[in-house]
One Martini backbone bead per residue (centre of mass of N, CA, C, O) as a GRO file, in nm:
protein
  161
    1UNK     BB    1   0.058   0.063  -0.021
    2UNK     BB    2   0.275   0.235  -0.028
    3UNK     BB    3   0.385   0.236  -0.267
    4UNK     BB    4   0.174   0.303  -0.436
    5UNK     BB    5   0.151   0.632  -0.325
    6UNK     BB    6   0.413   0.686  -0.398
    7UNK     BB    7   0.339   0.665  -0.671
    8UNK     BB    8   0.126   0.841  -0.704
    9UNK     BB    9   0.262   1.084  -0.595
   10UNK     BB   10   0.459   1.108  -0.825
   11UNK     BB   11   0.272   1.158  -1.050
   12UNK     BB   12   0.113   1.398  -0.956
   13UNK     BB   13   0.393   1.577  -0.946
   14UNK     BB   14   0.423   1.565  -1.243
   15UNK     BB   15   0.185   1.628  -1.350
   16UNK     BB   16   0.206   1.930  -1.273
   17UNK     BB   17   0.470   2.031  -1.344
   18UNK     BB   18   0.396   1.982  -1.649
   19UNK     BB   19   0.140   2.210  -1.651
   20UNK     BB   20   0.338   2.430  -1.513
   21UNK     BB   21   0.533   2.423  -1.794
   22UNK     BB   22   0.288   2.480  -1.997
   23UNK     BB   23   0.175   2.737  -1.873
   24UNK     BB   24   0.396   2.910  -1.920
   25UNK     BB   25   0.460   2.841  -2.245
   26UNK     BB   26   0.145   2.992  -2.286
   27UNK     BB   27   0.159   3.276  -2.214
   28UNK     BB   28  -0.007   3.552  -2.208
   29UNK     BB   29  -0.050   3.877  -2.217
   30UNK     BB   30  -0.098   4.121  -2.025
   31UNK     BB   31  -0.420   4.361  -2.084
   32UNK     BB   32  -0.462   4.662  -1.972
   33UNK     BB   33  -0.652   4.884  -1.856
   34UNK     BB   34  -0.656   5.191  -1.913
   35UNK     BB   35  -0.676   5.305  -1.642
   36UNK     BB   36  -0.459   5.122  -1.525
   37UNK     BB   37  -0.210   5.218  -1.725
   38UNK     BB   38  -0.215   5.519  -1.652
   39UNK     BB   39  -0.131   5.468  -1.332
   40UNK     BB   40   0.110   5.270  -1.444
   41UNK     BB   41   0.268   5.458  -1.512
   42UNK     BB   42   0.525   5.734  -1.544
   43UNK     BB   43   0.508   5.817  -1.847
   44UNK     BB   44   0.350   6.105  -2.011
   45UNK     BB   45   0.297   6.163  -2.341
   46UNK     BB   46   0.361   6.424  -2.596
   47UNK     BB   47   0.557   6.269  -2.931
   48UNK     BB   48   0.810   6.310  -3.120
   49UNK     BB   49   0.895   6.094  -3.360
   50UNK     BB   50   1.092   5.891  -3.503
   51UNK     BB   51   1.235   5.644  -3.719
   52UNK     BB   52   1.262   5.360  -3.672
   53UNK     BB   53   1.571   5.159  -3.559
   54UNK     BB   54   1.740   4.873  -3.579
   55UNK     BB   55   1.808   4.777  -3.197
   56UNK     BB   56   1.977   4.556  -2.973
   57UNK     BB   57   1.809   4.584  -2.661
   58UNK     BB   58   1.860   4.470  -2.289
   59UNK     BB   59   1.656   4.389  -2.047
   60UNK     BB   60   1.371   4.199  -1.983
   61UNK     BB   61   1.355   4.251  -2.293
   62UNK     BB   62   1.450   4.213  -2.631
   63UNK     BB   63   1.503   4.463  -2.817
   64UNK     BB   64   1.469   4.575  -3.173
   65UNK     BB   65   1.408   4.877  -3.106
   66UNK     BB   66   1.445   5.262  -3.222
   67UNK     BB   67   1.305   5.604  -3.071
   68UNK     BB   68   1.314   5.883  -3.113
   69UNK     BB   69   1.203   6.157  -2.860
   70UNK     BB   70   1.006   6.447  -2.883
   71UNK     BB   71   0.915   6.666  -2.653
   72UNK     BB   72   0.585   6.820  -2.604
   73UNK     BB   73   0.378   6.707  -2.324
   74UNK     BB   74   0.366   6.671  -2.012
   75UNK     BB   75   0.152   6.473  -1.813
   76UNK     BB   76   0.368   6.212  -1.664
   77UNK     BB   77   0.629   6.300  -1.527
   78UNK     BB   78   0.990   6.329  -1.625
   79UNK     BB   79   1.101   6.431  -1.932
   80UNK     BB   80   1.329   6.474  -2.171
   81UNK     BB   81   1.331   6.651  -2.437
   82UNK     BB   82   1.514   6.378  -2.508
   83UNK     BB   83   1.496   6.046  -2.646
   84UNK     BB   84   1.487   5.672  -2.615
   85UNK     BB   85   1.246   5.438  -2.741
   86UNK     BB   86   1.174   5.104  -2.692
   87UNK     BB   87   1.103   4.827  -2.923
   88UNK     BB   88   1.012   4.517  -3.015
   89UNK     BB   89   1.028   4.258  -2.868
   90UNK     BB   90   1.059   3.931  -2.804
   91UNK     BB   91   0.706   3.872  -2.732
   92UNK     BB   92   0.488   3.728  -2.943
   93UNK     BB   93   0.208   3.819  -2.780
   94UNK     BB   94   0.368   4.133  -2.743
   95UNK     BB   95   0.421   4.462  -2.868
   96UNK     BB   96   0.595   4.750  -2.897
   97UNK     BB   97   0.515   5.064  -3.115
   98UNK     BB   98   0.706   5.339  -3.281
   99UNK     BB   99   0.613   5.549  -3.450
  100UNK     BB  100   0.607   5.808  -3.686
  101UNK     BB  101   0.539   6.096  -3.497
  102UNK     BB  102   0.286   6.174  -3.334
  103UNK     BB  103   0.233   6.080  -2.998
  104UNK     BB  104   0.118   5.894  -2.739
  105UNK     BB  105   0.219   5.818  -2.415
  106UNK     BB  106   0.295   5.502  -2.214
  107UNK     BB  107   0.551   5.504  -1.955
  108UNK     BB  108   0.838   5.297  -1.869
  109UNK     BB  109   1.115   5.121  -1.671
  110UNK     BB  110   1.411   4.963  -1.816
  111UNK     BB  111   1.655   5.053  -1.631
  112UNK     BB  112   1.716   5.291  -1.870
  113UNK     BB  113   1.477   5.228  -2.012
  114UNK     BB  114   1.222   5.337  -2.244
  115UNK     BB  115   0.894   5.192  -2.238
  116UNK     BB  116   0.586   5.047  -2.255
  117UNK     BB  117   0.340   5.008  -2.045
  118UNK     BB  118   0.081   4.833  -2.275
  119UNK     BB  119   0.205   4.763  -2.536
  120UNK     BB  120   0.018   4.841  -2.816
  121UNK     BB  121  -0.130   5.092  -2.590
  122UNK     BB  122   0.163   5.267  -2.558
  123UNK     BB  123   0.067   5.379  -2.852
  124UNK     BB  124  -0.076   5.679  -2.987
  125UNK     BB  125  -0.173   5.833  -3.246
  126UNK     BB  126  -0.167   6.156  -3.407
  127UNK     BB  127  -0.416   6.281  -3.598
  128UNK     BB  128  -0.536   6.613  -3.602
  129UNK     BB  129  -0.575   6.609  -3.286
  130UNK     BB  130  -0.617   6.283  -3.271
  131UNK     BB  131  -0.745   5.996  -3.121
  132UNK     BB  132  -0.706   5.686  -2.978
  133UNK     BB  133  -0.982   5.606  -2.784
  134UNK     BB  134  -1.179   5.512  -2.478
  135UNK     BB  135  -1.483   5.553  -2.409
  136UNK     BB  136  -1.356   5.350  -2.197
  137UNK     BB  137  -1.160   5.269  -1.928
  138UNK     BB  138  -1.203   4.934  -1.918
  139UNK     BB  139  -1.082   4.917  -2.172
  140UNK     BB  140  -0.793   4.746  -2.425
  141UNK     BB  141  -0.910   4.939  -2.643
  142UNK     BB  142  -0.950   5.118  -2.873
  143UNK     BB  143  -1.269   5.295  -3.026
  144UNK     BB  144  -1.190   5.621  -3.079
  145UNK     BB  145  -1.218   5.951  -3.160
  146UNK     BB  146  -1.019   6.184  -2.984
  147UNK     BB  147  -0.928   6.467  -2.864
  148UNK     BB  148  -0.606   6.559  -2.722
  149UNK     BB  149  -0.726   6.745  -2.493
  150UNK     BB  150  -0.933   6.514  -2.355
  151UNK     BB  151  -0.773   6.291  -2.300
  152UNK     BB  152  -0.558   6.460  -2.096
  153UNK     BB  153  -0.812   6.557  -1.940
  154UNK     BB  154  -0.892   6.262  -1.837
  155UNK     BB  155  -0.616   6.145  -1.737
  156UNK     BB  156  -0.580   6.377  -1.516
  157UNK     BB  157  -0.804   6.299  -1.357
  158UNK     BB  158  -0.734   5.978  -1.293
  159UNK     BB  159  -0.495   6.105  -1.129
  160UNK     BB  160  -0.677   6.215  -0.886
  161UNK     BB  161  -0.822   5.916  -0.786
   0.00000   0.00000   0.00000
C-alpha cells in the first residue's frame, strides 16, 4: 500500500510539474484596462517620434527598435526634452510599436531604458489633433477618436482619483 501511495504521489507531482511548465510556455501578456494603463505608467507624454530604427537592446525584454523621442508636452512624469523609446520586444504574444510622427505615449523604465507601459496601446498615434482613445476607460483597446487635448484632460482627471 506505501509503494502505491508512494508511486501515485509521484505521477501526481510529475503531473503538476507538467500542467505548470506548459501553461508557463503557453502564458500570454496581460493586456490591462485604460484606466489601469494611466495610473501605472511612469510616465505620459505627448511625443514626436522619429523613425524607428533596429538596434538589439537588452533589459527585461530583448527589444528589437529605437525611436528618437521629442517631448511636446508632458502629461505624468518628468522626461527629458529628446529620449529613445525601445520597442519591438522579443515576447510574441505583444510588443510595442512606436511609429514615426507624434504619438501619446504610455510609459515604464526597464533599467535605464524607456519603453511602452501596455504592450500595443502605449503608443497612440495623433493624427489631425485626434487619438485613438477608448469610450471608457476599462476597455483594453481604443475603440473611438477624440481630441488630444479632452484625452489629456481624462488622463489628468484619472490620476487625481
Amino acid at each position: 500500500m506505501t509503494k502505491r501511495t508512494t508511486g501515485t504521489g509521484r505521477t501526481l507531482v510529475l503531473a503538476a510539474a507538467f500542467l505548470l511548465a506548459s501553461s508557463a510556455s503557453l502564458a500570454k501578456a496581460y493586456h490591462p484596462p485604460a484606466r489601469e494603463m494611466i495610473k501605472q505608467a511612469e510616465f505620459i507624454a505627448v511625443v514626436s517620434l522619429d523613425e524607428p530604427v533596429s538596434q538589439q537592446t537588452s533589459g527585461k525584454w530583448n527589444y528589437g527598435e529605437v525611436s528618437n523621442a521629442h517631448l511636446e508636452r508632458s502629461v505624468k512624469g518628468k522626461l527629458p526634452a529628446s529620449f529613445k523609446i525601445h520597442g519591438r520586444e522579443d515576447f510574441k504574444c505583444a510588443q510595442c510599436h512606436f511609429p514615426k510622427g507624434q504619438n501619446l505615449v504610455f510609459l515604464r523604465k526597464d533599467k535605464d531604458l524607456y519603453v511602452g507601459q501596455a504592450w500595443q496601446i502605449s503608443c497612440l498615434p495623433v493624427h489631425s489633433g485626434k487619438v485613438s482613445w477608448f469610450s471608457n476607460l476599462d476597455l483594453i483597446r481604443s475603440d473611438t477618436q477624440t481630441n488630444l487635448d479632452e484625452c489629456i484632460k481624462q488622463i489628468q482627471s484619472e490620476l487625481k482619483n
